[in-house]
C-alpha positions as CSV (number, residue, x, y, z in Angstrom):
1,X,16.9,-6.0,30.0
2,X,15.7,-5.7,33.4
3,X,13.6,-2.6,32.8
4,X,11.9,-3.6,29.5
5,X,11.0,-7.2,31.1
6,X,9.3,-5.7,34.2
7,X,7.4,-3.3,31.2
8,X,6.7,-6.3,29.2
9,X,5.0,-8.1,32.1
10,X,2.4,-5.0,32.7
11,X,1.8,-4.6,29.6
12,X,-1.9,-6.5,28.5
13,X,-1.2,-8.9,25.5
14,X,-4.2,-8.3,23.0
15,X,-5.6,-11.6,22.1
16,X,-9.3,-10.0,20.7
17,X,-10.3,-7.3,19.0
18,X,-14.3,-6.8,18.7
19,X,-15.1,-9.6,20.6
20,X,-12.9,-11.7,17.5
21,X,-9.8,-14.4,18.4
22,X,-6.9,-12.9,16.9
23,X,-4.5,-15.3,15.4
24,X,-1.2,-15.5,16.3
25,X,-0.3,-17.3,13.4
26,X,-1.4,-19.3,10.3
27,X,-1.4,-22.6,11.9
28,X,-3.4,-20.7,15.2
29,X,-6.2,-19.1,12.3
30,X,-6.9,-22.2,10.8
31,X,-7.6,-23.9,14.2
32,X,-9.8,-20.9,15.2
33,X,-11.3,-21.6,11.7
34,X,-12.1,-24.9,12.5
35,X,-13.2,-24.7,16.0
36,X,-15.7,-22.3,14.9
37,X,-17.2,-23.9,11.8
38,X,-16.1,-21.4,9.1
39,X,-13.1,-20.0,6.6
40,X,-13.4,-16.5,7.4
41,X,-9.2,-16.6,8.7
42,X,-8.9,-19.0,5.6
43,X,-10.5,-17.1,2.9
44,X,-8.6,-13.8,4.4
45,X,-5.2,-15.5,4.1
46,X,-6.1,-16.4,0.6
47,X,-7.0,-13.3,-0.2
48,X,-3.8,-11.4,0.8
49,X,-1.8,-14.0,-0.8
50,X,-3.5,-14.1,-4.4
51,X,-3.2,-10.4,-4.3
52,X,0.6,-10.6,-3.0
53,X,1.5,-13.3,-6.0
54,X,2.5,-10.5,-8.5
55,X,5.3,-9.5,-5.8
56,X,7.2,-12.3,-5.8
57,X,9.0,-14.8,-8.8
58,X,9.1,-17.9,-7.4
59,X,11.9,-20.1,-9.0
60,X,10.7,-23.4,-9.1
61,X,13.7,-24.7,-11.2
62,X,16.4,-22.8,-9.4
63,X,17.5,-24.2,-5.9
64,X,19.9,-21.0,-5.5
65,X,19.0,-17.4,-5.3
66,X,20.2,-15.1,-7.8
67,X,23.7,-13.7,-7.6
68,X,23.8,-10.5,-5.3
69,X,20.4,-11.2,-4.0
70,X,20.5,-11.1,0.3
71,X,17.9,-13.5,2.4
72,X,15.2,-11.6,3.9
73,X,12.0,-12.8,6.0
74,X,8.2,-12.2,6.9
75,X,5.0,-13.0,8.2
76,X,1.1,-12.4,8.5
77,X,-0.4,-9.9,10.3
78,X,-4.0,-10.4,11.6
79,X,-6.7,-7.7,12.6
80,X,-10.1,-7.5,12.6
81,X,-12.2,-4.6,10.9
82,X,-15.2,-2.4,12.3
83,X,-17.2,-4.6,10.3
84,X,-16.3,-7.8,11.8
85,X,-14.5,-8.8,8.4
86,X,-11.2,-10.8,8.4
87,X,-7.7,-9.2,7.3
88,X,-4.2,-10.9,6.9
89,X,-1.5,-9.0,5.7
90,X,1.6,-10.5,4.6
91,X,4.4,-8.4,5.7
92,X,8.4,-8.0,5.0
93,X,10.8,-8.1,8.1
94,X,11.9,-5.1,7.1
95,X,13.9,-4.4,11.0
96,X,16.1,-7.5,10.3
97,X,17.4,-6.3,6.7
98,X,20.4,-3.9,6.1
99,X,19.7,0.1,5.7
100,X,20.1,0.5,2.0
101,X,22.9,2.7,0.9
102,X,20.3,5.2,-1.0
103,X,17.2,7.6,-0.3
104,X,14.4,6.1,1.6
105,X,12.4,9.5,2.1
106,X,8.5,9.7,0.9
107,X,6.7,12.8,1.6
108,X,3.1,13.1,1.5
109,X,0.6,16.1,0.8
110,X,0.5,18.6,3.7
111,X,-2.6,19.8,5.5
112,X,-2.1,23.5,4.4
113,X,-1.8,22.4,1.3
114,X,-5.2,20.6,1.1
115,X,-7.3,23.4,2.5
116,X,-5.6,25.7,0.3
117,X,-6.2,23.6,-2.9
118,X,-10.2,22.8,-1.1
119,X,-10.1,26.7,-0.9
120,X,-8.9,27.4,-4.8
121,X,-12.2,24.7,-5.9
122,X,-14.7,26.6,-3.8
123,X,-13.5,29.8,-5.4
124,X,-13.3,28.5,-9.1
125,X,-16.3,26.5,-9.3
126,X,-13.9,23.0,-9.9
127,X,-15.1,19.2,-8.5
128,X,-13.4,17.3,-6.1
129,X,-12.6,13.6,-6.3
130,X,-11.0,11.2,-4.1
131,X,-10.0,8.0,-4.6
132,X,-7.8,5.0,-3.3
133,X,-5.1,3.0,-5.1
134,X,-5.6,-0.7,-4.4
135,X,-2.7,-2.6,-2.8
136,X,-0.6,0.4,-3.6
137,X,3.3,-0.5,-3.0
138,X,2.7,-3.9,-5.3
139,X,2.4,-1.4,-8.0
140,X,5.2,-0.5,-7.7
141,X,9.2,-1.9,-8.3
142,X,11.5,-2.7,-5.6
143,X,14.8,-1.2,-5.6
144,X,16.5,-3.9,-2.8
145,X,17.5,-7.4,-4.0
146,X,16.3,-10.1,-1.3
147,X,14.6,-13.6,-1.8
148,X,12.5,-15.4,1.1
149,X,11.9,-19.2,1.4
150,X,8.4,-19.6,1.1
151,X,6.3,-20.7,3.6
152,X,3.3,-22.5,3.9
153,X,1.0,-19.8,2.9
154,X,2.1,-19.7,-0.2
155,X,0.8,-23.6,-0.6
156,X,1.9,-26.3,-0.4
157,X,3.5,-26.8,-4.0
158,X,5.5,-24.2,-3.3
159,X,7.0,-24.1,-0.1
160,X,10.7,-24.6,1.0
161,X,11.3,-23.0,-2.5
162,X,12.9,-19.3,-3.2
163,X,11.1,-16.6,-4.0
164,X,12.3,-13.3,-5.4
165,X,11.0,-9.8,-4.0
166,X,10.4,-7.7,-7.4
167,X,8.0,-5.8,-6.1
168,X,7.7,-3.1,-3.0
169,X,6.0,-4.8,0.1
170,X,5.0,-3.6,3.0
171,X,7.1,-3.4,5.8
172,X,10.3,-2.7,3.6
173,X,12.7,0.1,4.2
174,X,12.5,1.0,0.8
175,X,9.1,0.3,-0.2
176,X,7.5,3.9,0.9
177,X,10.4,5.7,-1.4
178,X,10.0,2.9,-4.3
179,X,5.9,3.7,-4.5
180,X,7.0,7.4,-3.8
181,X,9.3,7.8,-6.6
182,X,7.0,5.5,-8.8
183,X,3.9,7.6,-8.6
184,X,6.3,10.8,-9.0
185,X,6.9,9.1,-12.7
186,X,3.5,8.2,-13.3
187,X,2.5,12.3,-12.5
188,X,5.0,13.4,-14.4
189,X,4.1,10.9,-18.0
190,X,0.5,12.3,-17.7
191,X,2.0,16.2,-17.7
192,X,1.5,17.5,-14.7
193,X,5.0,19.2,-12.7
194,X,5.2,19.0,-8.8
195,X,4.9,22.2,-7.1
196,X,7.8,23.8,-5.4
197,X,6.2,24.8,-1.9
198,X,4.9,20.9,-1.8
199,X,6.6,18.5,-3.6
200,X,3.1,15.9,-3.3
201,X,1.1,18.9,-4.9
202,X,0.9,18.6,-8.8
203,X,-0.6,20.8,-11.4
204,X,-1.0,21.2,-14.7
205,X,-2.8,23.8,-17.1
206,X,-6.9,23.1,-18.4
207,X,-9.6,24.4,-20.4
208,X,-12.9,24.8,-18.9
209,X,-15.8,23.7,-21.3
210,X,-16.1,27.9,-21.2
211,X,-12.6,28.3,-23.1
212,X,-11.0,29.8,-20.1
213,X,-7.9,28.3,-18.9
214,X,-7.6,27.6,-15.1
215,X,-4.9,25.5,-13.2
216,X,-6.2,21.3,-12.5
217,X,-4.1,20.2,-9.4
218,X,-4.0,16.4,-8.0
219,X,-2.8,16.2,-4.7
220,X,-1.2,12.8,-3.2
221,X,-0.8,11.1,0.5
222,X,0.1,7.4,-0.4
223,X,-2.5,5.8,-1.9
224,X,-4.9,8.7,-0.9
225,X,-5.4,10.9,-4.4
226,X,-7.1,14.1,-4.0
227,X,-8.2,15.6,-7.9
228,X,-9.2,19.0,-8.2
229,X,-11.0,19.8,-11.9
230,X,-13.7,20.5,-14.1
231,X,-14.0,16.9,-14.7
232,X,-12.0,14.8,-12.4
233,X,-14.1,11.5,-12.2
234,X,-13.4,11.4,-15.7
235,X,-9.3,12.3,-14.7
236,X,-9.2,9.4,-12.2
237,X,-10.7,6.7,-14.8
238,X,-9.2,7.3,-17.6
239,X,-5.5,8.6,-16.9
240,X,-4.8,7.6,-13.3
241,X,-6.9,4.4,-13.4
242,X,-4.8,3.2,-16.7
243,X,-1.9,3.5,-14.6
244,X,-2.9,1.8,-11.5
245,X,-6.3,-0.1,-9.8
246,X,-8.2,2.0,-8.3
247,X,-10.8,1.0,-5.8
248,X,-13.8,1.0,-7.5
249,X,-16.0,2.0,-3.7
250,X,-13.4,4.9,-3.0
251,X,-14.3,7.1,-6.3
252,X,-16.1,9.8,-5.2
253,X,-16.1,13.2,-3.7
254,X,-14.0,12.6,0.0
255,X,-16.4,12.6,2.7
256,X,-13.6,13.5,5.4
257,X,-9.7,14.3,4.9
């Protein structure tokens, strides 16, 4: 105790970031709102939470939480971007909740395995597209059963009343394996089998518009989707983009990996 208090006094507490206050809570944003004239803390907090409503059932006629269902906790987490904007990120306490008694692995796409599949579309001629899958683990179901009390950033009509997690949220133990396993489902509906030297690698067979049949492979790190075709713009709208949202600025061919 002695050790990590002498640490914790050296340490520099970060209290801006870009020349921007950061809050230190939702009370300490809307103060820096208001001291300053604008919403921007306001409107970010608003934003995260409208986004966040499909991950919770609030019961608003049921005092109790559901049978089997343990408490859990979280809290906002301010940062400023590059570009000056605002971000609040609503995050489970994920350190104060039991380990579950099943699988939390998710893998991601290795790095040999992108520059070979990068490799395999220079040699056949096929496109590359990227794209990002918007507030990724609310897409997906949560496998642990834990309510929270609401706070006051979820309004004031509904806090002090219990809310149940049905969705994976950041900061879980199980939310990476949850999105993981839901994706793996997904990739697996629309055909396509995971490869065996990289599980995050998937292919299935195509016809180019020449008759010959060639190999289409969609590679996967989180929400990062890497799609290797003849037409895979087309891929990520239509059969990927059904499944999930997609953000609209991040189709395209990748500029970095």
């Amino acid at each position: 105790d002695r050790i990590i208090a002498a640490v914790n006094s050296r340490v520099t507490k970060t209290s801006h970031k870009y020349g921007v206050e950061i809050p230190t809570s939702l009370k300490h944003a809307f103060a820096i709102d208001e001291r300053n004239g604008n919403t921007l803390w306001r409107d970010a907090v608003n934003k995260e939470m409208g986004n966040l409503k499909v991950a919770f059932d609030i019961q608003h006629d049921n005092p109790k939480p559901p049978p089997g269902f343990q408490k859990a906790s979280g809290h906002l987490v301010f940062d400023v971007r590059m570009t000056l904007e605002r971000k609040a990120r609503w995050v489970k306490d994920g350190h104060l909740t039991p380990e579950p008694a099943w699988c939390t692995y998710a893998g991601v796409v290795s790095r040999e395995s992108i520059r070979i599949a990068l490799t395999y579309a220079s040699l056949n001629g096929l496109n590359v597209f990227g794209a990002d899958i918007q507030n990724a683990y609310l897409q997906a179901p949560t496998t642990e059963k834990h309510y929270i009390i609401c706070g006051p950033e979820f309004g004031l009509e509904n806090e002090g009343k219990i809310a149940v997690i049905v969705r994976a949220l950041y900061g879980g133990k199980s939310a990476g394996a949850d999105y993981w396993r839901h994706v793996r489902k997904a990739m697996t509906e629309m055909g396509f089998e995971s490869c065996k030297a990289d599980p995050d690698v998937w292919m299935r067979p195509g016809i180019k518009d020449n008759g010959s049949e060639y190999w289409q492979f969609v590679l996967l790190y989180t929400d990062d989707i890497l799609a290797i075709m003849c037409d895979p713009e087309t891929f990520l709208r239509t059969e990927i983009g059904t499944r999930f949202t997609l953000k609209e600025s991040s189709i395209g061919p990748p500029t970095q990996y």
